[in-house]
LUMGU-228748 format. One line per field, with one value per residue: chain; residue in one letter; residue number from 1; x, y, z of N, C-alpha, C, O in turn. Coordinates in pm, whole numbers, m for minus. Each point is the difference from the previous one (the first is absolute). Layout:
<nodes>
unit: A, ...
code: a, ...
pos: NUM, ...
n.xx: X, ...
n.yy: Y, ...
n.zz: Z, ...
ca.xx: X, ...
ca.yy: Y, ...
ca.zz: Z, ...
c.xx: X, ...
c.yy: Y, ...
c.zz: Z, ...
o.xx: X, ...
o.yy: Y, ...
o.zz: Z, ...
</nodes>
This chain:
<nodes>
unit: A, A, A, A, A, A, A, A, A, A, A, A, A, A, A, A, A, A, A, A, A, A, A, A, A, A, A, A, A, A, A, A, A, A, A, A, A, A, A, A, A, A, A, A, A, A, A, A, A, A, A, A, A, A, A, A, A, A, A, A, A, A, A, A, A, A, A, A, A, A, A, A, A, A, A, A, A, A, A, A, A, A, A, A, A, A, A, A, A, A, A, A, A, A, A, A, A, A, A, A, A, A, A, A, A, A, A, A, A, A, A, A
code: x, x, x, x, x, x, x, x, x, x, x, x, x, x, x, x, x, x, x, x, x, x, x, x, x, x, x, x, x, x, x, x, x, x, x, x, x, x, x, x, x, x, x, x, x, x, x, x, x, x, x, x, x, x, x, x, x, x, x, x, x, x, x, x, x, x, x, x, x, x, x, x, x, x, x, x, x, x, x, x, x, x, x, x, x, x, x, x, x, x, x, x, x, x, x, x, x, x, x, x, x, x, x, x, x, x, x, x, x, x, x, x
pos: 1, 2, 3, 4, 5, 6, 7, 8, 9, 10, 11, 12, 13, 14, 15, 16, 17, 18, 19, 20, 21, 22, 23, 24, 25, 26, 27, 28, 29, 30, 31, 32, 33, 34, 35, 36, 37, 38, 39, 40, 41, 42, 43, 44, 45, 46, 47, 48, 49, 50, 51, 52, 53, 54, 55, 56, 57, 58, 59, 60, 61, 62, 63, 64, 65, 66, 67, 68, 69, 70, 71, 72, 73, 74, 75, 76, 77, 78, 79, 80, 81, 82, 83, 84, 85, 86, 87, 88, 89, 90, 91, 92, 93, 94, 95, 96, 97, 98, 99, 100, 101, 102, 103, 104, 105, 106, 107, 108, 109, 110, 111, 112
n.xx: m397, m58, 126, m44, 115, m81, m176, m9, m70, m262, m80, m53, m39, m230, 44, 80, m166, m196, 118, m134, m152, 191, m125, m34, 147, 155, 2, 79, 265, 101, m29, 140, 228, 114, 71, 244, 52, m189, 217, m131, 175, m174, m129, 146, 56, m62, m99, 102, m41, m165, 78, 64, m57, m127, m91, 46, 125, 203, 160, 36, 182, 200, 65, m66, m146, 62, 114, 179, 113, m119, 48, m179, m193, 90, m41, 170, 58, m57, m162, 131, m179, m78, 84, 177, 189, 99, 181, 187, 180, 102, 148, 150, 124, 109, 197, 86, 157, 200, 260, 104, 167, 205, 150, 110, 210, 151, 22, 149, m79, 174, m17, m64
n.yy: 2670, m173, 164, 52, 125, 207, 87, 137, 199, m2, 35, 147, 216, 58, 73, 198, 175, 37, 64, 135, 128, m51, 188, 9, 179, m103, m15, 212, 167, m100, m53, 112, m55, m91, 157, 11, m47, 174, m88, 98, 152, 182, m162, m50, 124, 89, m95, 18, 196, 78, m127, 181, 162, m98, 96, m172, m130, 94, 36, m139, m65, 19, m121, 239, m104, 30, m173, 181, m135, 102, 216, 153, m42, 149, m158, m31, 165, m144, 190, m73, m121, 237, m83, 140, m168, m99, 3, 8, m164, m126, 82, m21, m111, 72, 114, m169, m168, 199, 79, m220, 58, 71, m25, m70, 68, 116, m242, 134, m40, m178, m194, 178
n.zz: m1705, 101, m16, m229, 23, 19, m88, m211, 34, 48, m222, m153, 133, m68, m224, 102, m19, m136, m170, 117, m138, 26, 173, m243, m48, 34, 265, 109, m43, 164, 177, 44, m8, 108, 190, m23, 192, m32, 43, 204, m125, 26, m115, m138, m164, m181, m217, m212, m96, m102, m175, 52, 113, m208, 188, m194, 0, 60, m124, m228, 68, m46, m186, 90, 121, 215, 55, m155, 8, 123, m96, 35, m129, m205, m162, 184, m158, m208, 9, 166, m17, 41, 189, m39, m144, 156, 68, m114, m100, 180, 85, m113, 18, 188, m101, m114, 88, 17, m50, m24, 211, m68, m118, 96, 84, m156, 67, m30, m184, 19, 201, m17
ca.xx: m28, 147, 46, 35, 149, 25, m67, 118, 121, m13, m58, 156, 64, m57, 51, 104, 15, m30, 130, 100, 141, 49, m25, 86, 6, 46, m149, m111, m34, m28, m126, m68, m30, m50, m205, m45, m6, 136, 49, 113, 92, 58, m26, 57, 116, m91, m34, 94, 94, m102, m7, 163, 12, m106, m45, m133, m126, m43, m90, m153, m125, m53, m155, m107, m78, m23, 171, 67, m3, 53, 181, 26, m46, 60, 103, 105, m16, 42, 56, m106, m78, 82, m119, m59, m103, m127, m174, m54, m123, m124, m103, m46, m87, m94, m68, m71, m130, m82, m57, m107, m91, m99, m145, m129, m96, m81, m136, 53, 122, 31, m71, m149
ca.yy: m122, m96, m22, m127, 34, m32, m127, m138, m41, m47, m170, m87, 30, m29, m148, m44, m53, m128, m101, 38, 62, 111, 92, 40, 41, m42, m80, 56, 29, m157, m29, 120, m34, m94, m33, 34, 140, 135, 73, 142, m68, 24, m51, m105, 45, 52, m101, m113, 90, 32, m150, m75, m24, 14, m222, 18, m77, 54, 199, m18, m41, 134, 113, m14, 58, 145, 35, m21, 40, 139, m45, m14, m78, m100, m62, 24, m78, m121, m15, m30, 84, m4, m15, 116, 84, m102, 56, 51, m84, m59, 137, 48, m94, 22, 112, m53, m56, 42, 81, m34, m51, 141, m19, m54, 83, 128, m50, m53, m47, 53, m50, 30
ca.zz: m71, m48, m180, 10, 66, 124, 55, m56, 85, 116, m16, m1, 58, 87, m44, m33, 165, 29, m42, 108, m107, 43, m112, m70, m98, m48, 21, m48, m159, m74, 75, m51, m129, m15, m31, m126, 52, m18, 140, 10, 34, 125, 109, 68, 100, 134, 150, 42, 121, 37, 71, 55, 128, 50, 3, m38, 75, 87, m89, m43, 159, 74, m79, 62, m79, m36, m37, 126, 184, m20, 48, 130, 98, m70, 44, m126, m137, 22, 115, 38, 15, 124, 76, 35, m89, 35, 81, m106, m114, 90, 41, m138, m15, 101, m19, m131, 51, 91, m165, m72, 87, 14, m170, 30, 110, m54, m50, m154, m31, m116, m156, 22
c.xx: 129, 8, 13, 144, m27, m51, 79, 165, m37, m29, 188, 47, m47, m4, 111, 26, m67, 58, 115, 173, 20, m38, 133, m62, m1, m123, m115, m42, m18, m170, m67, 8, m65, m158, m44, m47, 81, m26, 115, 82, 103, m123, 28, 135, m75, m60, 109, 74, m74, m71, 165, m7, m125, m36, m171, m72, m26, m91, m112, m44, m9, m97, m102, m120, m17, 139, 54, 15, 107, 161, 42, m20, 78, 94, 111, 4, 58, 35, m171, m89, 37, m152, m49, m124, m107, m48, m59, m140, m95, m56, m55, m110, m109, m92, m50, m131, m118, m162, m126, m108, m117, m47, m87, m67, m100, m56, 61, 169, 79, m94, m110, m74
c.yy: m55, m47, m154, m2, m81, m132, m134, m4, 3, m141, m58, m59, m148, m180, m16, m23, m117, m69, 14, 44, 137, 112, 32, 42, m108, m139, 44, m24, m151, 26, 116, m47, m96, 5, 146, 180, 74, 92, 93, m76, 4, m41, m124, 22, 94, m82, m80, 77, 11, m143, m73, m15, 6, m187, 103, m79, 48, 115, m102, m40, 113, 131, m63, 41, 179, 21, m81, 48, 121, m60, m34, m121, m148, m85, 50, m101, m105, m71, m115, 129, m7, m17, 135, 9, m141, 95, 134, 2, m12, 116, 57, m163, m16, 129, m17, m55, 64, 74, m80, m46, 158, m2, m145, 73, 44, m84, m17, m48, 43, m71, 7, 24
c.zz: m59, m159, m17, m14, 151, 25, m31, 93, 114, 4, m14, 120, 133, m69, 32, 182, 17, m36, 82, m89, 51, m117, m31, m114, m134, m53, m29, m117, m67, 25, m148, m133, 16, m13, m146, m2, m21, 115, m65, 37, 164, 96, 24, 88, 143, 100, 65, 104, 106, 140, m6, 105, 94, m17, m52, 54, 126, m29, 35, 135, 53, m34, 6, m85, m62, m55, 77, 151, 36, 18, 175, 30, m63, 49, m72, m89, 53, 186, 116, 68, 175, 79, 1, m147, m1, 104, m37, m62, 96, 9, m131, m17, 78, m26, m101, 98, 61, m105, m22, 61, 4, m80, 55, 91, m89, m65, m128, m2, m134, m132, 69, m117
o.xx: 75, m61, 23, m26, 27, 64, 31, 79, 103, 23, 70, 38, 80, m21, 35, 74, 57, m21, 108, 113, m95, 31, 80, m100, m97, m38, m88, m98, m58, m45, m99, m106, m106, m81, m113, m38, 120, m99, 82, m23, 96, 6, m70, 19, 9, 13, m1, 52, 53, m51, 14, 32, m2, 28, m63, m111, m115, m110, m64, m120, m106, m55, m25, 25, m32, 4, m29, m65, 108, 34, 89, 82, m6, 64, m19, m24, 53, 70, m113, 57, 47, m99, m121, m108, m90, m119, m108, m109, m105, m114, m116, m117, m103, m119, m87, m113, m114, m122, m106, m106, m118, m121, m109, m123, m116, m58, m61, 85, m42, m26, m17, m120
o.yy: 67, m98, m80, m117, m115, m92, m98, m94, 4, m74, m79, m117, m66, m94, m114, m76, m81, m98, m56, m40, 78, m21, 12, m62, 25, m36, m63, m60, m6, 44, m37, 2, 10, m55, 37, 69, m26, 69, m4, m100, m67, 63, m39, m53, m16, 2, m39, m64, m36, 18, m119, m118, 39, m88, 90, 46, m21, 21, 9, 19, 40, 89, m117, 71, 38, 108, m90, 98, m13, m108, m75, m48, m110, 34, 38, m117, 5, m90, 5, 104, m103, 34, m1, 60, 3, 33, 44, 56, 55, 3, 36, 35, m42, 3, 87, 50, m40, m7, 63, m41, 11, 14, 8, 4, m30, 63, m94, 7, 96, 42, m113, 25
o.zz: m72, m44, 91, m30, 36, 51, 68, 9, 68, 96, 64, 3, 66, 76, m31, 61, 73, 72, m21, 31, 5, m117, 93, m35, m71, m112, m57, m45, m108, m106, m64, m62, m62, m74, m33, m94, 0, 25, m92, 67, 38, 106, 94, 110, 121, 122, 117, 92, 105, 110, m29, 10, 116, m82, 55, 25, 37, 52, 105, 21, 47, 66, m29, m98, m112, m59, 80, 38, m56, 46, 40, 79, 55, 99, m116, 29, 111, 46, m50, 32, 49, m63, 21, m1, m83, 0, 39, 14, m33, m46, 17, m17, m52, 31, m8, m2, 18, m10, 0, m46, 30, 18, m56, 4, 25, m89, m51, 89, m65, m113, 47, 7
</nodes>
């Protein structure tokens, strides 16, 4: 379960990508006083190291409902995703389809 620490420096993190502001330390800890919160003082440098050479907006399209997607099948950080991990995704998506095509076989569902 995520502290509020954490949570206040993942929301930071995810205003400052929709303002398209580069994560820094420095942005964070503004974001943090500002909304009036007491954070450990080593999770904004943590996220800020932690997201230097990572494109967050890519992380957020690429997490999936159950997580994230194993390291093998990842794209390199900040990097485009390669046709091997789209067909990937297609076969894991086809096998979702298949999955739910078999719970109707057995007559119920998840919201039954």
């Amino acid at each position: 379960r995520a502290s509020v620490s954490e949570l206040t420096c993942i929301y930071s993190v995810l205003i400052l990508q929709d303002d398209e502001v580069t994560v820094r330390e420095d942005k964070l800890n503004a974001f943090i006083k500002a909304a009036g919160v007491n954070v450990e003082p080593f999770w904004p440098g943590l996220f800020a190291n932690a997201l230097a050479e990572v494109n967050v907006c890519s992380l957020i399209c690429t997490v999936e409902a159950g997580g994230p997607t194993p390291a093998a099948g990842a794209a390199p950080a900040g990097g485009p995703a390669t046709s091997t991990t789209a067909a990937a995704a297609e076969k894991k998506v086809e096998a979702n389809k298949e999955s739910e095509e078999s719970d109707d076989d057995m007559g119920f569902g998840l919201f039954d």
